[in-house]
C-alpha positions as CSV (number, residue, x, y, z in Angstrom):
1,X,-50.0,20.0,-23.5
2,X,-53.7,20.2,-21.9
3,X,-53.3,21.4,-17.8
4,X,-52.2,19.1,-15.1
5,X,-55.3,19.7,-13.1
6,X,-58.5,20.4,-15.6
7,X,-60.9,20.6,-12.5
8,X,-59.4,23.4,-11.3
9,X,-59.6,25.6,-14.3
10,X,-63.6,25.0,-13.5
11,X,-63.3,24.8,-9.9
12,X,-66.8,23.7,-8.3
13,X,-68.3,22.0,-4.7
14,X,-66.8,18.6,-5.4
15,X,-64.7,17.1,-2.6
16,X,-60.4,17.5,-3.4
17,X,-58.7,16.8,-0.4
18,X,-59.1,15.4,2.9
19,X,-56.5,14.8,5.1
20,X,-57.7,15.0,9.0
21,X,-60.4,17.6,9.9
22,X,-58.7,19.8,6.6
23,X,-60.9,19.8,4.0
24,X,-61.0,21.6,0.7
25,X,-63.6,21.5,-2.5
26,X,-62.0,21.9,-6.0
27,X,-63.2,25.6,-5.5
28,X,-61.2,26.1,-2.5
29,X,-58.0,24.6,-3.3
30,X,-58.1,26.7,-6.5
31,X,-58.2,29.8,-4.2
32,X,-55.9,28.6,-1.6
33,X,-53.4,27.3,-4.3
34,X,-54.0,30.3,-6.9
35,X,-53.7,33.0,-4.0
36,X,-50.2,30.9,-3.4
37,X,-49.0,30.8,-6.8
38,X,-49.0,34.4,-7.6
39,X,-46.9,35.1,-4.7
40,X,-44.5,32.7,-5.4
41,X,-44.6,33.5,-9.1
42,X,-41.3,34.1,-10.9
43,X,-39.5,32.4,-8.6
44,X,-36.7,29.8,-9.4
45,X,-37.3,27.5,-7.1
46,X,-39.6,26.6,-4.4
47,X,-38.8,24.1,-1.3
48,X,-41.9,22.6,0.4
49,X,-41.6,21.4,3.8
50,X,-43.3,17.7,2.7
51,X,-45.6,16.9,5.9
52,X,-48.4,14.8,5.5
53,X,-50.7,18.0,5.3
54,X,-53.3,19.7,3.3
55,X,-50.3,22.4,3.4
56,X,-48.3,20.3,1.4
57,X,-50.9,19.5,-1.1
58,X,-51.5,23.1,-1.6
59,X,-48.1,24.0,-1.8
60,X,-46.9,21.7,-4.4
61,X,-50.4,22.8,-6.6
62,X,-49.6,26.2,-6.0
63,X,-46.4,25.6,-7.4
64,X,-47.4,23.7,-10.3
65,X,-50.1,26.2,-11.4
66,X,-47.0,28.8,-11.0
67,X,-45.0,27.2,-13.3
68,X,-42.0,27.3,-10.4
69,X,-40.4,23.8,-10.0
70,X,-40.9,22.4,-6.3
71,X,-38.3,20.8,-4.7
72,X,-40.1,18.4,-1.8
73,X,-38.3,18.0,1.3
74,X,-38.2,15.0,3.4
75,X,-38.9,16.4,7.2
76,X,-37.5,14.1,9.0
77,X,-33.7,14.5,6.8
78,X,-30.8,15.0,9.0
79,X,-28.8,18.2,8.8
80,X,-26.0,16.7,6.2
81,X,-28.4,15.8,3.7
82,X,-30.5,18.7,3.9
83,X,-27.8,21.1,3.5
84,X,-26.5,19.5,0.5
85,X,-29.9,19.7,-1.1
86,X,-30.7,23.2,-0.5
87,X,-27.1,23.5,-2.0
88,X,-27.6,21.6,-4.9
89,X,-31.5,23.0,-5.8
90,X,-30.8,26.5,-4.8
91,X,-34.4,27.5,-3.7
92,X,-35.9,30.8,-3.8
93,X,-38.5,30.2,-0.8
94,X,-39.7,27.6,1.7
95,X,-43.0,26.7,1.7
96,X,-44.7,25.3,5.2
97,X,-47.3,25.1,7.2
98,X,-48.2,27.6,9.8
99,X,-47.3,25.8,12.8
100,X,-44.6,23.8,11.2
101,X,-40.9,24.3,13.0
102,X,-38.1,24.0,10.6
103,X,-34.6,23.2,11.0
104,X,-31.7,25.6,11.5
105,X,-31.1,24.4,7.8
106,X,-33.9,26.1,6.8
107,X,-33.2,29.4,8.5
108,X,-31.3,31.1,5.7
109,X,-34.3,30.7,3.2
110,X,-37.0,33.5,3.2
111,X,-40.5,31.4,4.3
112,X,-44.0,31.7,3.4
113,X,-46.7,29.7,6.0
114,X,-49.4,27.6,3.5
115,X,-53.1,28.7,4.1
116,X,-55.9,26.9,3.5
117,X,-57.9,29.7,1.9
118,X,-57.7,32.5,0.0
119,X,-60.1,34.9,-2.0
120,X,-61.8,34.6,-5.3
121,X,-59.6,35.3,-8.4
122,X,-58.6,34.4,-11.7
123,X,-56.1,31.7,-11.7
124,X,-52.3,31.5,-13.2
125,X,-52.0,30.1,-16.5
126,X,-50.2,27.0,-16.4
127,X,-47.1,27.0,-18.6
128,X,-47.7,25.7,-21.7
129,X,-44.7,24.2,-22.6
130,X,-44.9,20.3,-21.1
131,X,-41.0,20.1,-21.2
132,X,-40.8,22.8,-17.7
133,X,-39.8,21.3,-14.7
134,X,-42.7,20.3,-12.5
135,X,-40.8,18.8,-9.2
136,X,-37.6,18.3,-8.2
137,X,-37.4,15.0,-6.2
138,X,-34.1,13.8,-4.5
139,X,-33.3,10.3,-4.9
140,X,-32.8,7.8,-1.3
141,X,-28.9,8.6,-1.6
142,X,-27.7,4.7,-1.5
143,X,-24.7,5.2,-3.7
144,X,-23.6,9.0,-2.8
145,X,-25.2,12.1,-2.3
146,X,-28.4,12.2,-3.3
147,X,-29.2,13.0,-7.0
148,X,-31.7,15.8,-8.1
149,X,-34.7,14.1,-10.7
150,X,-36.2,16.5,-12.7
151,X,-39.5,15.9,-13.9
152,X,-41.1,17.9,-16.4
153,X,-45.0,18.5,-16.8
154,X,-45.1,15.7,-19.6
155,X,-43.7,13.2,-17.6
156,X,-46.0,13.5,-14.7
157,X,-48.9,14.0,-16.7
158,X,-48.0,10.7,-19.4
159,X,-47.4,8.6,-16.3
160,X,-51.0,9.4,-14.5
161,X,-53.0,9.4,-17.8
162,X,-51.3,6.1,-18.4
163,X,-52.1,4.9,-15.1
164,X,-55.5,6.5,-15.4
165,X,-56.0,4.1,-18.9
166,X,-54.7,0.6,-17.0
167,X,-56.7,1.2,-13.9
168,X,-59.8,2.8,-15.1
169,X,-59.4,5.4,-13.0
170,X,-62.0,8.3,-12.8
171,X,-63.4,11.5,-11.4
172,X,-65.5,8.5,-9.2
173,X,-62.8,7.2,-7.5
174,X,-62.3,8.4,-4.1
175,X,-58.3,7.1,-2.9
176,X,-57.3,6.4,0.1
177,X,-53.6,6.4,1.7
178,X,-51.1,7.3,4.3
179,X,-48.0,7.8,2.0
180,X,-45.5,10.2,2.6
181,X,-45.3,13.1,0.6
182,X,-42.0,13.9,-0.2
183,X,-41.6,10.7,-2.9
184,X,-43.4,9.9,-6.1
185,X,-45.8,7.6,-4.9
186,X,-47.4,9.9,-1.9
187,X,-47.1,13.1,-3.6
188,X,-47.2,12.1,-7.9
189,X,-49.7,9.1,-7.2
190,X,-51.2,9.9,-4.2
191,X,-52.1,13.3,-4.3
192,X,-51.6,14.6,-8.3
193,X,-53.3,11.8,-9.4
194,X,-56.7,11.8,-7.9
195,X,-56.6,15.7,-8.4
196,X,-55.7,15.3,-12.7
197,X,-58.7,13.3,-12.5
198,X,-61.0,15.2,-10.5
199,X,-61.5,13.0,-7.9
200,X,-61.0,13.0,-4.4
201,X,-57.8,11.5,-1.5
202,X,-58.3,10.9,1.9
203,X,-55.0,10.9,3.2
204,X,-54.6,9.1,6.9
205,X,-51.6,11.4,8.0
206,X,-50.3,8.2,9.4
207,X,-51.1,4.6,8.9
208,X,-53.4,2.2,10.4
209,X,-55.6,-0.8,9.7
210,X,-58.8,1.4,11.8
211,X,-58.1,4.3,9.5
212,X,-58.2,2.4,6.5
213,X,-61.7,0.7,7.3
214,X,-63.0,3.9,7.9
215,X,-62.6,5.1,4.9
216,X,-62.6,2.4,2.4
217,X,-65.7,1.4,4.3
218,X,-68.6,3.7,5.7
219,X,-66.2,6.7,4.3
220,X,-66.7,5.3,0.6
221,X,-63.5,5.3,-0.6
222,X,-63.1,3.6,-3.3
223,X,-59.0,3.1,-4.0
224,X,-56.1,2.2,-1.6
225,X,-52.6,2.8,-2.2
226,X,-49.6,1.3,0.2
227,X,-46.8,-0.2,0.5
228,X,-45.9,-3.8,1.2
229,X,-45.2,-3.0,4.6
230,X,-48.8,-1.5,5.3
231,X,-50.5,-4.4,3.5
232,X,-48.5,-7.0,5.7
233,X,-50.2,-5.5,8.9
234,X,-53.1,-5.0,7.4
235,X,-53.2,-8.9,6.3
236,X,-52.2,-9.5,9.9
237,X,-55.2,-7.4,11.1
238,X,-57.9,-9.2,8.5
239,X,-58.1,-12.4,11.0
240,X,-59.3,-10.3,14.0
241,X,-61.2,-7.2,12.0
242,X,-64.5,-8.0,10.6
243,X,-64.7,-4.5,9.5
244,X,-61.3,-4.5,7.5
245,X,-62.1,-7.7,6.0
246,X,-65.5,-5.6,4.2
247,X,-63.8,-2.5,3.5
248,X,-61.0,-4.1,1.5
249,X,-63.4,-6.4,0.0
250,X,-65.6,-3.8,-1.2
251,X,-62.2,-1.2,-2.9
252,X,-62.7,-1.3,-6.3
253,X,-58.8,-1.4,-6.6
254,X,-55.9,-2.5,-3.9
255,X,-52.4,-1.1,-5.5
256,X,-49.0,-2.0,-3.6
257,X,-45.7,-0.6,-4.4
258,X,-42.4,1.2,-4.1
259,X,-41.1,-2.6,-3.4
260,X,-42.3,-6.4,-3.8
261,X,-45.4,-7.3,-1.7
262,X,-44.4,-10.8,-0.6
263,X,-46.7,-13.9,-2.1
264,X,-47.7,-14.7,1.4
265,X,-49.2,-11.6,1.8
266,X,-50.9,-11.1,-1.4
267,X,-52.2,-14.8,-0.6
268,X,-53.0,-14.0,3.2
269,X,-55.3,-10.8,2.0
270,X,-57.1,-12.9,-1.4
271,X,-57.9,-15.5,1.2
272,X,-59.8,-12.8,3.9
273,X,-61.1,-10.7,1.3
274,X,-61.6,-12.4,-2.2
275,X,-59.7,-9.4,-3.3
276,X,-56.1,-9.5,-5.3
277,X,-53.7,-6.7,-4.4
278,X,-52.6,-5.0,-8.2
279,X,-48.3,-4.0,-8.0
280,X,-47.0,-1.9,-10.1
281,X,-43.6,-0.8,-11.2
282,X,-41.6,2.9,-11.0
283,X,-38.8,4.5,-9.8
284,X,-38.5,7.9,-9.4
285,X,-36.5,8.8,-12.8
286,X,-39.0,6.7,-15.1
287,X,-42.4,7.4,-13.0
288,X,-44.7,4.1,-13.6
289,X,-43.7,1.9,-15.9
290,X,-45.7,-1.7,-15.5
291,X,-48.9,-2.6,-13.5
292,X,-50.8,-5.4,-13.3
293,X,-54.1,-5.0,-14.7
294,X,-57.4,-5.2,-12.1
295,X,-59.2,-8.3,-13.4
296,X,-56.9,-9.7,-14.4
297,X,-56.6,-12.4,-12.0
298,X,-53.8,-13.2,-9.7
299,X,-50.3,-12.7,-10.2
300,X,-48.5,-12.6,-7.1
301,X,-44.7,-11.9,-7.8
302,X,-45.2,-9.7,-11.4
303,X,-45.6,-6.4,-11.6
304,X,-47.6,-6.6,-15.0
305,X,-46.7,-5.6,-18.2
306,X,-45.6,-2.1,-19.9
307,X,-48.4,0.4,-19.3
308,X,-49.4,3.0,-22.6
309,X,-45.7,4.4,-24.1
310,X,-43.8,2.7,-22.2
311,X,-41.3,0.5,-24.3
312,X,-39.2,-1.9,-22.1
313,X,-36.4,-4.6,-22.8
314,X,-34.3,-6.6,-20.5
315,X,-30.4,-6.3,-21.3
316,X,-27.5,-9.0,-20.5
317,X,-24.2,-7.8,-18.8
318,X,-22.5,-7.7,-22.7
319,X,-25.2,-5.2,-23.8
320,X,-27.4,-7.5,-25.9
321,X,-31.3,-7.5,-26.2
322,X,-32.6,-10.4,-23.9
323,X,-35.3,-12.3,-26.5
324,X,-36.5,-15.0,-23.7
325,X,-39.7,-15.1,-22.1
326,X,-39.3,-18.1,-20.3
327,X,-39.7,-16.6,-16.7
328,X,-35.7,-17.6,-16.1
329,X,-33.8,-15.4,-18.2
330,X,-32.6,-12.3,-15.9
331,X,-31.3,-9.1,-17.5
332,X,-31.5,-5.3,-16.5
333,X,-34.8,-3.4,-17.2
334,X,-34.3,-0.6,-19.6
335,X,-36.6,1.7,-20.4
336,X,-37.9,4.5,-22.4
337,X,-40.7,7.0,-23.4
338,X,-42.4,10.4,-22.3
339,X,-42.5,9.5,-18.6
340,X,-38.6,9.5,-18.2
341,X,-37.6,12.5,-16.3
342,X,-35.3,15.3,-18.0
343,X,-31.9,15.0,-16.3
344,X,-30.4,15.0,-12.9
345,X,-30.0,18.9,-11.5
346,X,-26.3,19.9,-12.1
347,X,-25.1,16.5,-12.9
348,X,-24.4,16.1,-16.7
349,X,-21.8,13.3,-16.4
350,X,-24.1,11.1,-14.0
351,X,-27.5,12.3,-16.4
352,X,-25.3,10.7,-19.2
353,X,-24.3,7.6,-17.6
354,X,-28.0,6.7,-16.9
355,X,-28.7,6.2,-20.6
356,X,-28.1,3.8,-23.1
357,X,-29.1,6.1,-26.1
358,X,-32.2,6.8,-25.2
359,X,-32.7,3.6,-22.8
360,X,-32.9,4.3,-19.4
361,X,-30.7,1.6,-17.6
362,X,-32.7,1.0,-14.1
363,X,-30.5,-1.0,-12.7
364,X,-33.5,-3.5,-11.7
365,X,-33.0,-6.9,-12.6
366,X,-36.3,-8.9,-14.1
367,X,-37.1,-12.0,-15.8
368,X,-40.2,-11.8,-18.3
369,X,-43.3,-14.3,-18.4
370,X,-44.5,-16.0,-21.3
371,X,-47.3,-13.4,-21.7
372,X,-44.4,-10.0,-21.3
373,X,-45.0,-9.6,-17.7
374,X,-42.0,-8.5,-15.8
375,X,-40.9,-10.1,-12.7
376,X,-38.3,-8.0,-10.7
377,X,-35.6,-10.1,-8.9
378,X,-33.7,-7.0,-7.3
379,X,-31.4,-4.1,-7.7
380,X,-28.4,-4.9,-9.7
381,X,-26.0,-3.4,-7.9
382,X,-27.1,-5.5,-4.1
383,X,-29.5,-8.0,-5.6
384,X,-28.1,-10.1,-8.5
385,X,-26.0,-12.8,-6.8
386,X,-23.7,-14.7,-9.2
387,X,-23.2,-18.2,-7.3
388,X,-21.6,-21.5,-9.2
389,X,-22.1,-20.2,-12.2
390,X,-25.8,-19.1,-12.0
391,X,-27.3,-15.7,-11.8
392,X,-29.7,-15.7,-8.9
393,X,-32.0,-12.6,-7.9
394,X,-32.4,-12.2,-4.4
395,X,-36.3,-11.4,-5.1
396,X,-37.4,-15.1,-5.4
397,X,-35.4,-16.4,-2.4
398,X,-37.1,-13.8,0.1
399,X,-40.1,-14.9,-1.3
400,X,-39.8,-18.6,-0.6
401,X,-38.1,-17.6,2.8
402,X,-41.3,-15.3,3.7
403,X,-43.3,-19.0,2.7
404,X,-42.0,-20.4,5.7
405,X,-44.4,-20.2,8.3
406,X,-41.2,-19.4,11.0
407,X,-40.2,-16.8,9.3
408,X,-41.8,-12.9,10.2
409,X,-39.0,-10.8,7.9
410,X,-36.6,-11.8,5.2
411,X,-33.5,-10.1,3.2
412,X,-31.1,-12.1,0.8
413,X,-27.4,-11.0,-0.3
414,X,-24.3,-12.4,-1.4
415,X,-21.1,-12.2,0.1
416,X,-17.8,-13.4,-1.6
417,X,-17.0,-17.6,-1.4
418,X,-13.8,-18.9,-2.6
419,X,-15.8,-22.4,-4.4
420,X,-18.9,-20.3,-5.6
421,X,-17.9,-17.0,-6.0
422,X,-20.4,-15.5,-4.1
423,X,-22.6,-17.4,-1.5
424,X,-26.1,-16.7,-0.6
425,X,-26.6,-15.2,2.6
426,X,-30.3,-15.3,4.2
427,X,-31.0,-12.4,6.8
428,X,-34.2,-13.7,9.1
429,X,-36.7,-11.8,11.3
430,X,-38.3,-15.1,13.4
431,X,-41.6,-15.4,14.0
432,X,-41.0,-16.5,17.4
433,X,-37.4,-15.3,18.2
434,X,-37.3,-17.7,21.2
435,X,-37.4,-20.8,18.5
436,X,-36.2,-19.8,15.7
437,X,-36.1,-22.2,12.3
438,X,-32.9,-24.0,12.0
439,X,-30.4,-22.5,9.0
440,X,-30.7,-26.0,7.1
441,X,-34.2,-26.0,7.6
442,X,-34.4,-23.1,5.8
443,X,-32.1,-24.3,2.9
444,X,-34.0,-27.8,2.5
445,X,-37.3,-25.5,2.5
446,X,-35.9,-22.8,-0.6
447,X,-34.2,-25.7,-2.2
448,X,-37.5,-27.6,-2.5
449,X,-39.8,-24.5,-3.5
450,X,-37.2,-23.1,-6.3
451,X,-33.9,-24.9,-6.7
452,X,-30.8,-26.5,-4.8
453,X,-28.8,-23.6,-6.1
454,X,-30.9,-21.3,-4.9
455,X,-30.6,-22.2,-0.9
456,X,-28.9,-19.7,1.1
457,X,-25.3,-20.9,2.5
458,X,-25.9,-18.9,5.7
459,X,-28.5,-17.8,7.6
460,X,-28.0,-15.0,9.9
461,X,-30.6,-14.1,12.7
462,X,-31.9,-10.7,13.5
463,X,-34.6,-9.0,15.6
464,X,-35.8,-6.4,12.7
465,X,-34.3,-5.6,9.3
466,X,-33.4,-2.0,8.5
467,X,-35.8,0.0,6.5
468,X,-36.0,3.3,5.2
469,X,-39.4,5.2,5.1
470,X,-41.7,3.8,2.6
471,X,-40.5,0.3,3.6
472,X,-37.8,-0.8,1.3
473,X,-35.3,-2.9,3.4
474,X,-31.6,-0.8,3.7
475,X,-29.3,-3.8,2.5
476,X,-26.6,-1.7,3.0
477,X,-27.4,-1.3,6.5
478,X,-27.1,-5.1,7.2
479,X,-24.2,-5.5,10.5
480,X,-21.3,-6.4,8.4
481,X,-19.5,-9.5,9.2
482,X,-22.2,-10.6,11.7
């Protein structure tokens, strides 16, 4: 397997990173990071405080050059969590930045601070073998402790070459984002991405619609990578920000992910910019595995079709291959190729459950277009409602709720009903809490846009909906009984 970062191995002036008033050429992160990786070199494992920081970029690089997996650590996870995953990963090191305070959890481990430079040198021969374990990233935790995803060289660098091939995506391209850096889209997409291609990411260290017309505008960036909550304030900031409205118009390329940008949105920021906003599909065990294609038109609500060697299916509860593209048929995603990870860390039984020979069962419920593009109606497990006989994906229904103009935030789930089975439950954020839609106004409105069956039973109001840190609502979180 070729190196995960060939513009290091020829390290020259050309801008790498960005993130604040930090900024390193190729030739400098390949001193700071090869200076790194020969003192971490031979370790088992490395942890890496995950701020959004040059440091962190460095660190993981270092890492990766080291051939020492890196085990990303959320900085803001409470003491429980954190103490289970130092437990589970067993690392050798931590790896922060210099002014960076850590945790008690962290006091046991022997730390190294991250600098920013380091002297001229040859640089560590990347491990050769593509099946070595690149990262170590920890999974959100919604159904038990959370699981350790191993992800080998080959998987990383399949997924970004076969990104790289559906979004034309060059040494050119200059990306722009605020993402965190502890999950795959941040750190895999965000940061190894534009540096396997020798390009360049400005990274915002935190979000806002000024920071991102800065540098998709008179900073020349030329990509932006969010998530749906980011583009939903930034469509809210497009009426009243001429200088938004040009930088987005002007990206080559607008990608949302990690969960479904509403319609209303992707319709809200077409309309200001004459710009379509391109989704694509991953978790963190498969790395990408759909994207809409850039010129491709619009196609609010899909998130494109397979990308290069990725095969996909959709799969009914009794285990048979769905055949139907008719855009109504829901089954599970299963997937497989060279971007699946290797295994979760210690976990045999649960590595083995995950599979279906060698079909990786997501547990994200789709329907597929006419043309094979996959439309994800939600998690199996909290999303799938079964109601009078129909299967019904909570996807759609927030979409046609989020089309009411009364409506700010939307989550769908279904609770047990003696007639139905299960009912359909519709949790609202108001746009104006003082006047809030009425519950039947809300059923006439889904039952018009998609069908009477799909109306929720119940509406519930609420002044915000839970949401973990790259903006996917916490169903699980919902007040029970309310």
């Amino acid at each position: 397997m070729s190196a995960l970062f060939p513009a290091l191995a020829a390290p020259s002036a050309r801008p790498a990173l960005r993130f604040g008033t930090d900024t390193l050429t190729y030739e400098e992160l390949a001193r700071a990071a090869g200076s790194l990786a020969a003192r971490i070199g031979g370790a088992g494992r490395v942890a890496v405080r995950a701020t959004p920081t040059a440091h962190t970029a460095v660190a993981v690089v270092a890492a990766l050059m080291a051939g020492v997996p890196a085990v990303p650590l959320n900085p803001r996870t409470g003491e429980r969590e954190l103490a289970h995953i130092l437990g589970d990963s067993e690392p050798a090191v931590v790896l922060a930045g210099p002014g960076d305070e850590l945790p008690a959890g962290l006091a046991g481990l022997p730390r190294i601070d991250v600098a920013l430079t380091g002297p001229a040198g040859p640089l560590p021969v990347e491990p050769a073998d593509p099946e070595s374990p690149a990262l170590i990233v920890y999974t959100s935790g919604t159904t038990g402790p959370p699981k350790g995803v191993v992800l080998s060289r080959r998987a990383i660098g399949a997924s970004l070459d076969a990104l790289a091939d559906a979004w034309s995506w060059t040494a050119d391209d200059v990306l722009v984002h605020a993402l965190p850096l502890f999950h795959v889209h941040g750190l895999i997409l965000g940061i190894l991405g534009p540096l396997r291609r020798g390009g360049e990411v400005r990274h915002l260290g935190a979000f806002s619609a000024e920071g991102v017309a800065r540098e998709l505008g008179a900073g020349g960036g030329t990509m932006l990578f969010g998530v749906p909550t980011m583009y939903h304030r930034l469509a809210d900031a497009l009426a009243d920000e001429p200088a938004l409205v040009a930088a987005m118009a002007g990206a080559r390329l607008l990608v949302s992910g990690s969960a479904a940008l509403p319609v209303h949105d992707h319709e809200r920021i077409t309309a200001a910019t004459g710009r379509t906003v391109v989704e694509r599909y991953g978790m963190t065990e498969t790395l990408m595995n759909t994207s809409v294609r850039p010129g491709a038109g619009p196609r609010p609500g899909t998130v494109g079709t397979p990308l290069a060697g990725v095969d996909l299916r959709l799969v009914d509860e009794d285990g048979s291959v769905l055949k139907e593209l008719d855009g109504e048929t829901v089954g599970e995603v299963q997937v497989r190729g060279p971007k699946l990870f290797s295994g979760y860390l210690n976990r045999p039984e649960a590595t083995a459950e995950a599979f279906d020979g060698d079909w990786f069962r997501t547990g994200d419920m789709a329907v597929r277009e006419a043309d094979g593009a996959v439309r994800l109606v939600g998690r199996k497990a909290t999303d799938l409602i079964k109601s009078g006989g129909y299967k019904i994906g909570a996807g759609e229904i927030e979409n046609a709720l989020l089309d009411h103009p009364g409506i700010r935030e939307a989550a769908v789930t279904g609770e047990p009903d003696p007639d139905l089975g299960e009912r359909i439950v519709a949790w609202v954020v108001p746009s104006d809490a003082s006047a809030p839609p009425a519950a039947a106004e809300l059923a006439d409105h889904v039952a018009r846009l998609l069908a009477p069956h799909k109306r929720p039973r119940t509406v519930r109001y609420l002044d915000a909906l839970p949401r973990n840190d790259m903006g996917k609502v916490l169903k699980k979180a919902l007040p029970a009984g309310s």
